[in-house]
C-alpha beads as a LAMMPS data file, in Angstrom:
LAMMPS data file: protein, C-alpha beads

286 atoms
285 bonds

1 atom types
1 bond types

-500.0 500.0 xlo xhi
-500.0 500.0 ylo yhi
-500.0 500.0 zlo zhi

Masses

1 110.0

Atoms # bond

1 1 1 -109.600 262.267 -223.747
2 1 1 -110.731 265.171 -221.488
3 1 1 -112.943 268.283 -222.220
4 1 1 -113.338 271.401 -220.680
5 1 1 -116.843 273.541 -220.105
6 1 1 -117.224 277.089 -219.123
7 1 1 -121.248 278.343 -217.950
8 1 1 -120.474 281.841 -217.564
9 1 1 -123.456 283.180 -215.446
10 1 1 -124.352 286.753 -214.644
11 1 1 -123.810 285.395 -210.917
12 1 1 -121.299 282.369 -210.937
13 1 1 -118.729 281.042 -213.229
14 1 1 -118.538 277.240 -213.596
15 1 1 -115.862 275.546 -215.155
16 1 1 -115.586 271.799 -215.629
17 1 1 -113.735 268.941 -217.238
18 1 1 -115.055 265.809 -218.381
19 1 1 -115.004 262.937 -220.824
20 1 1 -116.667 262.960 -224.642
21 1 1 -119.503 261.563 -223.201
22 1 1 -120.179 264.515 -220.915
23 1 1 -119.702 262.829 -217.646
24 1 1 -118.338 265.293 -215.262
25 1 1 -114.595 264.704 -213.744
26 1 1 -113.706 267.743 -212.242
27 1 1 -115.868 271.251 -211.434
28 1 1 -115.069 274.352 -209.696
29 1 1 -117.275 277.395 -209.023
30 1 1 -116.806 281.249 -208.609
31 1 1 -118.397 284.831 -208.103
32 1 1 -118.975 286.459 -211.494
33 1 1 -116.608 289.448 -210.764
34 1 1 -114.703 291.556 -213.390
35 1 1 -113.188 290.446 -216.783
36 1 1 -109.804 291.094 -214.840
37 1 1 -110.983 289.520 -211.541
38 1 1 -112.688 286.230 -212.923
39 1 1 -110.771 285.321 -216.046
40 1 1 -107.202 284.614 -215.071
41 1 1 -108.882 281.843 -212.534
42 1 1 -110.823 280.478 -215.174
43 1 1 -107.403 280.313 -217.156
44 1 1 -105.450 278.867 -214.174
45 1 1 -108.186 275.967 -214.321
46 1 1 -107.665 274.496 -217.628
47 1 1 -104.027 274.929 -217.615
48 1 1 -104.091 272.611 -215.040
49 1 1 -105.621 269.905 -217.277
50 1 1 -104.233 268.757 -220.954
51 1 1 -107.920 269.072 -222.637
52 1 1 -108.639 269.059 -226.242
53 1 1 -110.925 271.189 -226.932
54 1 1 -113.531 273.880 -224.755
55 1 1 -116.991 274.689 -224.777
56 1 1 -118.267 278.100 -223.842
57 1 1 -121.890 279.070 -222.441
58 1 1 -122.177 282.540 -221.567
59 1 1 -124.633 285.351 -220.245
60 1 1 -125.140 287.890 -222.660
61 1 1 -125.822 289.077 -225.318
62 1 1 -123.191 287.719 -227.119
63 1 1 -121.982 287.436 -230.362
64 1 1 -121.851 284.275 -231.889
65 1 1 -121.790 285.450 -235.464
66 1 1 -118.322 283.508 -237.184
67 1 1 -118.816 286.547 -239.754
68 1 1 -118.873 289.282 -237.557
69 1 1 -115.872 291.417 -236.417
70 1 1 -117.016 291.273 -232.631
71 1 1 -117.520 287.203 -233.058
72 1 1 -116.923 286.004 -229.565
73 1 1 -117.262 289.346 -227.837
74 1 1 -119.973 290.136 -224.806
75 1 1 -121.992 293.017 -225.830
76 1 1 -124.607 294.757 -224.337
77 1 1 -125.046 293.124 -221.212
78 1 1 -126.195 295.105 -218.344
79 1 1 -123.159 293.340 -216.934
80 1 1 -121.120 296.876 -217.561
81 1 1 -118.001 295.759 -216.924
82 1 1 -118.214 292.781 -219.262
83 1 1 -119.775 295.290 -221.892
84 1 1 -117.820 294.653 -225.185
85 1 1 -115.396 291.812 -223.664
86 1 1 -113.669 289.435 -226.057
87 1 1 -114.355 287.008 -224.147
88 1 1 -113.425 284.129 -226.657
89 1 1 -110.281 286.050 -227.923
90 1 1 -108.999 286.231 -224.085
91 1 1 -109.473 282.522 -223.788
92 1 1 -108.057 281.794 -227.401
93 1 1 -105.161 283.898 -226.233
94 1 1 -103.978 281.710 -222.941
95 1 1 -104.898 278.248 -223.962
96 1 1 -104.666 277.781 -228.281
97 1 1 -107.177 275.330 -228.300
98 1 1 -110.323 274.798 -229.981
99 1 1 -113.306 276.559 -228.215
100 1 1 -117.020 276.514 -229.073
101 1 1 -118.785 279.777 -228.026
102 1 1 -123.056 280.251 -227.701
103 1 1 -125.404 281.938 -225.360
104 1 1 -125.148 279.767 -221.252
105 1 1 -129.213 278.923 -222.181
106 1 1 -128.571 277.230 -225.830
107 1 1 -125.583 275.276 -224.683
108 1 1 -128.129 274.293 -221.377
109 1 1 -130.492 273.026 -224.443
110 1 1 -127.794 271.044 -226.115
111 1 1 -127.256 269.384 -222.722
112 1 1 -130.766 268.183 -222.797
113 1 1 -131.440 267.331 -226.004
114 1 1 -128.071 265.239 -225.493
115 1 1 -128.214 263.763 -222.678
116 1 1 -130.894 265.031 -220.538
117 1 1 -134.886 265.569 -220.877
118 1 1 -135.298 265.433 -224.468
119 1 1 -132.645 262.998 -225.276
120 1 1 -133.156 261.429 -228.326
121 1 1 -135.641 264.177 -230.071
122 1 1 -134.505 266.506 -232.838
123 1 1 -136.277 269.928 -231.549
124 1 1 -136.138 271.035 -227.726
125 1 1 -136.291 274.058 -226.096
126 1 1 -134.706 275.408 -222.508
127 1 1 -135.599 278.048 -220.696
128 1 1 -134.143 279.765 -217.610
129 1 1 -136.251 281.608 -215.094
130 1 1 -134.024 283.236 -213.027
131 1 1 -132.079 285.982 -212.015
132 1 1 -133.255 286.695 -215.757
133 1 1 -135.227 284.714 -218.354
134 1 1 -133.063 283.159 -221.552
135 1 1 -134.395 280.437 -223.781
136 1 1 -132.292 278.311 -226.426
137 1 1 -133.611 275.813 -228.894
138 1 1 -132.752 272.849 -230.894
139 1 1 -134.145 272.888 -234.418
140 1 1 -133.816 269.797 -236.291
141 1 1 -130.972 268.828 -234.499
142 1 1 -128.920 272.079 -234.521
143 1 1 -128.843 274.939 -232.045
144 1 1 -131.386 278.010 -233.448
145 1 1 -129.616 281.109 -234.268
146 1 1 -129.523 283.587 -237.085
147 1 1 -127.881 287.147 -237.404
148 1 1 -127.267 286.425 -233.643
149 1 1 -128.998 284.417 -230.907
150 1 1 -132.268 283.725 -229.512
151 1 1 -133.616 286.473 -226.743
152 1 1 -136.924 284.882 -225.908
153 1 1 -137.139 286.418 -222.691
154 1 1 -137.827 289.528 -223.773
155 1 1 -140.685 288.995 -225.525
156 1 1 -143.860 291.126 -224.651
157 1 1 -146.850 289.535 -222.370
158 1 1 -150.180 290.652 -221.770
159 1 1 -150.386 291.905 -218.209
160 1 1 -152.224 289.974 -215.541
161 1 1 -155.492 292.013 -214.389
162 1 1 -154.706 292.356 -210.570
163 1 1 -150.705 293.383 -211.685
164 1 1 -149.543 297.355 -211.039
165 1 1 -146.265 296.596 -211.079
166 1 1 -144.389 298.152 -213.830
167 1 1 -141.618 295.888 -214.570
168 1 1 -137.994 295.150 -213.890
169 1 1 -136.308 295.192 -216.956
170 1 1 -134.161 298.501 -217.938
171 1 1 -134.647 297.887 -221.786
172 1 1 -138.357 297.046 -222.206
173 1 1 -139.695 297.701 -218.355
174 1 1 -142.772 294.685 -218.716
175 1 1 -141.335 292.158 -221.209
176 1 1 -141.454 288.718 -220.004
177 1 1 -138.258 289.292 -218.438
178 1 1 -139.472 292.329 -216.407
179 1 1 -142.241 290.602 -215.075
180 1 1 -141.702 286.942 -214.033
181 1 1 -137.472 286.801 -213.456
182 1 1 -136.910 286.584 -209.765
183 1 1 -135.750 290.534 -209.181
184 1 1 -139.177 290.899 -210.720
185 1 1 -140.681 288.662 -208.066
186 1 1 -138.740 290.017 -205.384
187 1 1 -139.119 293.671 -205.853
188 1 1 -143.364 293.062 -206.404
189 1 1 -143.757 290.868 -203.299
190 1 1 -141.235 292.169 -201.511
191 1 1 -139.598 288.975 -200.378
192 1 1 -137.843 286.300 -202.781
193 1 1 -139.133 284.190 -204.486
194 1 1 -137.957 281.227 -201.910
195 1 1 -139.550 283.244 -199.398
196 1 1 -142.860 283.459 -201.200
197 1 1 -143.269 279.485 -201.550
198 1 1 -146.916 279.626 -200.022
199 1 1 -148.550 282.305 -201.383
200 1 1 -150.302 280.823 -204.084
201 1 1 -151.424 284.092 -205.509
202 1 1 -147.047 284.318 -206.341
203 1 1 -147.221 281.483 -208.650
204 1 1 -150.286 282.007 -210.138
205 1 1 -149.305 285.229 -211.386
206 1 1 -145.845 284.128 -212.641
207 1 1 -147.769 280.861 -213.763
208 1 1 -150.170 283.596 -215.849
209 1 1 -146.720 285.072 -217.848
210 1 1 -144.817 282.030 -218.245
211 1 1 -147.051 279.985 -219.374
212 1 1 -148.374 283.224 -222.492
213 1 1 -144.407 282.880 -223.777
214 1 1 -144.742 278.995 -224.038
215 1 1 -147.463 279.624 -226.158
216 1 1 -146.180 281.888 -228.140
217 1 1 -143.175 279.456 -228.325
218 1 1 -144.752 276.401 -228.861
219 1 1 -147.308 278.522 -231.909
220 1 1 -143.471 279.318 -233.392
221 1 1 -140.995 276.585 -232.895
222 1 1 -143.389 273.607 -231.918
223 1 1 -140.770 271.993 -229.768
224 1 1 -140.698 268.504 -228.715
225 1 1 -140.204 269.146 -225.117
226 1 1 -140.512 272.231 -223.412
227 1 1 -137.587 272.414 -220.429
228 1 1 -137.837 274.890 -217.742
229 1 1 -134.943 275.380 -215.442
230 1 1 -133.189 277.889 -213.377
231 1 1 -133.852 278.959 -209.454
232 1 1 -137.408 280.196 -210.068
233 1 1 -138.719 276.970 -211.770
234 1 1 -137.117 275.112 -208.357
235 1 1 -140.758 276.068 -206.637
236 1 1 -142.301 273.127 -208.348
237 1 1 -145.800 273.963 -207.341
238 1 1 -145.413 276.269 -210.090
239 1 1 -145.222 273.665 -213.171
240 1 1 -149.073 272.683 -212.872
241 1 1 -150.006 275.953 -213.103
242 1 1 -147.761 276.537 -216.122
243 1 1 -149.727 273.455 -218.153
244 1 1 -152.597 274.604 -216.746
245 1 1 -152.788 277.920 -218.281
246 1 1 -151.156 276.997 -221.341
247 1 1 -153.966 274.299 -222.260
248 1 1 -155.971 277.334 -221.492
249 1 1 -154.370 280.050 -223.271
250 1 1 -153.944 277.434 -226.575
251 1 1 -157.357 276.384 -226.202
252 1 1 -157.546 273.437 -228.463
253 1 1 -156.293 275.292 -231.572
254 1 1 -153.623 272.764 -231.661
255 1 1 -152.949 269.436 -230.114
256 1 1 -150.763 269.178 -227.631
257 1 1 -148.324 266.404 -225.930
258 1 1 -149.917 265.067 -222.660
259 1 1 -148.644 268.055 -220.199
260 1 1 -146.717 266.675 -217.718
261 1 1 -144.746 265.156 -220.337
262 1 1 -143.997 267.828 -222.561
263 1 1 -143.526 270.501 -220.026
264 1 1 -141.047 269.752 -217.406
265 1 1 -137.996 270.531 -215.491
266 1 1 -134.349 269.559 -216.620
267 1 1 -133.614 266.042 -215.870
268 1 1 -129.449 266.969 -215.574
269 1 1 -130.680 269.668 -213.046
270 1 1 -127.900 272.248 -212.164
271 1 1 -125.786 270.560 -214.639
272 1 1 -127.514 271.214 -217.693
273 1 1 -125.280 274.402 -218.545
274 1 1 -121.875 272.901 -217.448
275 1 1 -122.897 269.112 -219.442
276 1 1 -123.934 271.249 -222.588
277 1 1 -120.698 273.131 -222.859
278 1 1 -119.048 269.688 -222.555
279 1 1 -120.485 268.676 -225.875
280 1 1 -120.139 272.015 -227.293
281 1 1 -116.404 271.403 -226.458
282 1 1 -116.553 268.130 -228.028
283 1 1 -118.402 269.489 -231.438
284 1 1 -115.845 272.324 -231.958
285 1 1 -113.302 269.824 -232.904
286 1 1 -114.886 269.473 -236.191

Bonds

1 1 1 2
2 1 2 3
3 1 3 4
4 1 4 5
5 1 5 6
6 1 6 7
7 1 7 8
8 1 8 9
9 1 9 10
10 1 10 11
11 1 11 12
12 1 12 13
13 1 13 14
14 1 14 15
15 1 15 16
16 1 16 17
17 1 17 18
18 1 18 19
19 1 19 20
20 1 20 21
21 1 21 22
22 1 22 23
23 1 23 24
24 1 24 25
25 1 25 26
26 1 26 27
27 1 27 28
28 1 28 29
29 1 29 30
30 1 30 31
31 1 31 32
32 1 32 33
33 1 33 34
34 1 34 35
35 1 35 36
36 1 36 37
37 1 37 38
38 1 38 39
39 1 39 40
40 1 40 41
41 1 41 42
42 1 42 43
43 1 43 44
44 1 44 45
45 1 45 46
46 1 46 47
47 1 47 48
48 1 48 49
49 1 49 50
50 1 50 51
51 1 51 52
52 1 52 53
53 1 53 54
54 1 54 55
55 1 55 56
56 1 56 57
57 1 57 58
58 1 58 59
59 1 59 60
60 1 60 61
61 1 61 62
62 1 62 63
63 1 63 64
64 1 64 65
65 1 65 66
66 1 66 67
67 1 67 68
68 1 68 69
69 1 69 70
70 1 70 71
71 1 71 72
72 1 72 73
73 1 73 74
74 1 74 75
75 1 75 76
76 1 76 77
77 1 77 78
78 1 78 79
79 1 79 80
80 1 80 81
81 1 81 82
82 1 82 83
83 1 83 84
84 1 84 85
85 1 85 86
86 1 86 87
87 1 87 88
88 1 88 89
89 1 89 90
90 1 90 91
91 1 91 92
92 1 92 93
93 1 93 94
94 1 94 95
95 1 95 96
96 1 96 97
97 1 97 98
98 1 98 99
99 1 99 100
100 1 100 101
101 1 101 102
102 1 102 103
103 1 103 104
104 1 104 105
105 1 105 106
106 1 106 107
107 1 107 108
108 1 108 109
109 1 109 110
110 1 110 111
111 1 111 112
112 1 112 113
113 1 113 114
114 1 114 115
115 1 115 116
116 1 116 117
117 1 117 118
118 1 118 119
119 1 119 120
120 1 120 121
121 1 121 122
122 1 122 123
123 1 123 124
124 1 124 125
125 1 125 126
126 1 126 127
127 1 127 128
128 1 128 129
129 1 129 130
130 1 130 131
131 1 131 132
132 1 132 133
133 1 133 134
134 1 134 135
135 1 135 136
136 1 136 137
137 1 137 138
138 1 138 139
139 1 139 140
140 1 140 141
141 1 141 142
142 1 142 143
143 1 143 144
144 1 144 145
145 1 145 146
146 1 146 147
147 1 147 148
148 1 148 149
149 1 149 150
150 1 150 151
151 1 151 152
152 1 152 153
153 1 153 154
154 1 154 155
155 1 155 156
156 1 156 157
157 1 157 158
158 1 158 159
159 1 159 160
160 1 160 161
161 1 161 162
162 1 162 163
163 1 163 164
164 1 164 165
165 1 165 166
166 1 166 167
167 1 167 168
168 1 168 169
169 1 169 170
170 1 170 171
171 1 171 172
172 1 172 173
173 1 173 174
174 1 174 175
175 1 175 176
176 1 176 177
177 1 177 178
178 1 178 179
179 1 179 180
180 1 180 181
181 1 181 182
182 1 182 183
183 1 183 184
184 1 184 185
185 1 185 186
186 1 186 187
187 1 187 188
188 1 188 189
189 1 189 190
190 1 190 191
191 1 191 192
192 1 192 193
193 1 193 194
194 1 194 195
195 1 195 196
196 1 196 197
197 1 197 198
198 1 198 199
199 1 199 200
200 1 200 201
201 1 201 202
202 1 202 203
203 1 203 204
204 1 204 205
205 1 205 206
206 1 206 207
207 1 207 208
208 1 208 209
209 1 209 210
210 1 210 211
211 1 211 212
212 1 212 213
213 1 213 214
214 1 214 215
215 1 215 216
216 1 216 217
217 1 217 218
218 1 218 219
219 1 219 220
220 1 220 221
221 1 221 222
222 1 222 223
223 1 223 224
224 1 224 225
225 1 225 226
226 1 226 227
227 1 227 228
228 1 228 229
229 1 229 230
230 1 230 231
231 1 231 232
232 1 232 233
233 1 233 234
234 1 234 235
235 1 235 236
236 1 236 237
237 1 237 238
238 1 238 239
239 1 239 240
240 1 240 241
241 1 241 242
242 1 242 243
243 1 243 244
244 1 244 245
245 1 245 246
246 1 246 247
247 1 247 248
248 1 248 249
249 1 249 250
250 1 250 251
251 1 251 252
252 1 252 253
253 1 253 254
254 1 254 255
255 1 255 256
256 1 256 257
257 1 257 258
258 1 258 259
259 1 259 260
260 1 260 261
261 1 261 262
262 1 262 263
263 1 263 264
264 1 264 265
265 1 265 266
266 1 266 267
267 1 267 268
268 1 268 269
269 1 269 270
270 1 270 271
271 1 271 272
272 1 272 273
273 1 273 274
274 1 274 275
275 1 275 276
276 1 276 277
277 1 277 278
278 1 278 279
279 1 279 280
280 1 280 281
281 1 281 282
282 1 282 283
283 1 283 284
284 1 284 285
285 1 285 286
């Protein structure tokens, strides 16, 4: 009984199959090109394999709205070529099977919350510091979403004193996004972010921003288990200073998980994405 994933990336494209328990069998990997370019590969994949069902994580926005006329579509994504893509339809289209469809970060969550980090809690949340910053969250045992889906990363942050830099992001310049994804870190420093690994006044700062959206996060959702992932959160030096400032910034008001417990990087690693859409694949059978 095989599954297929898809983690659509702004970068990479990785599709998978695997077992109802999420176990990996088969992965491939490609460059994020066009809708014309990357899709017919994606198709030639799966047709390769008899699976039941496919689950769908992809950069976005998206919408994931079963109401909405554009249900399945890419939207605005800076991605231009991918603006307004029906992406679902396209894959509904080749392959008449059932597909689950959510934001690349939520599925990433569901992954987790499975199998990973916060396996066996009901509320977990997973956040992506990379070439952007995308969060999803479990609530209660389902994946959060209303008129459409989570965009944590674009939340506003007070700026760090000793920052001048105005921000990356072409929608809101110094959102979180803007200042702490690693084009952000890159175009401040001038070097990336893997370049940057001992200058501790790097990770302080970024320490400084992430750690003011898991408060605001934790004040909101109160997660179980906070998960940070993506190539950013790699430079591990980084997580102390993340607890650090966010027993600062929360001050006692409320009482928090021990630290290096509750704040921590993903336990499937790289796979967190690709193991998520697994399950998603699995759950849009019913």
């Amino acid at each position: 009984m095989h599954y297929g994933g898809i983690e659509a990336g702004g970068t990479k494209f990785v599709c998978a199959v695997g077992d109802e328990n999420g176990n990996i069998i088969e992965r491939i990997q490609f460059p994020t090109l066009t809708p014309e370019e990357t899709i017919p590969k994606v198709i030639e994949f799966f047709q390769k394999h008899e699976i039941r069902a496919l689950g769908v994580g992809s950069f976005g926005p998206i919408d994931i709205n079963v109401k909405s006329d554009t249900y399945g579509y890419i939207t605005s994504t800076p991605k231009t070529a991918w603006t307004n893509y029906p992406f679902l339809q396209a894959l509904q289209k080749e392959l008449n099977i059932p597909i689950g469809f959510n934001t690349d970060v939520n599925v990433a969550a569901l992954g987790e919350v499975t199998l990973g980090a916060a396996k066996g809690m009901e509320n977990c949340l997973y956040i992506t510091v990379g070439t952007g910053i995308g969060a999803g969250a479990v609530v209660q045992g389902n994946l959060l979403q209303g008129f459409s889906h989570p965009e944590m990363g674009h939340i506003l942050v007070r700026r760090h004193e000793e920052d001048s830099y105005t921000g990356k992001c072409p929608y809101h310049k110094d959102c979180l996004e803007g200042l702490a994804a690693g084009p952000a870190i890159e175009e401040r420093w001038g070097k990336k972010g893997i370049e940057l690994e001992n200058n501790s006044k790097v990770w302080e700062m970024e320490a400084y921003y992430i750690a003011q959206a898991l408060m605001q996060y934790i004040l909101v959702l109160s997660p179980e288990k906070i998960i940070l992932g993506g190539g950013v959160m790699k430079q591990q030096q980084v997580f102390p200073l993340i607890r650090e400032n966010v027993a600062s910034f929360i001050n006692g008001y409320v009482e928090l998980p021990p630290l290096e417990e509750y704040i921590v990087p993903p336990s499937l690693g790289d796979n967190a994405g690709i193991t998520g859409a697994l399950i998603l694949a699995k759950q849009s059978e019913q």
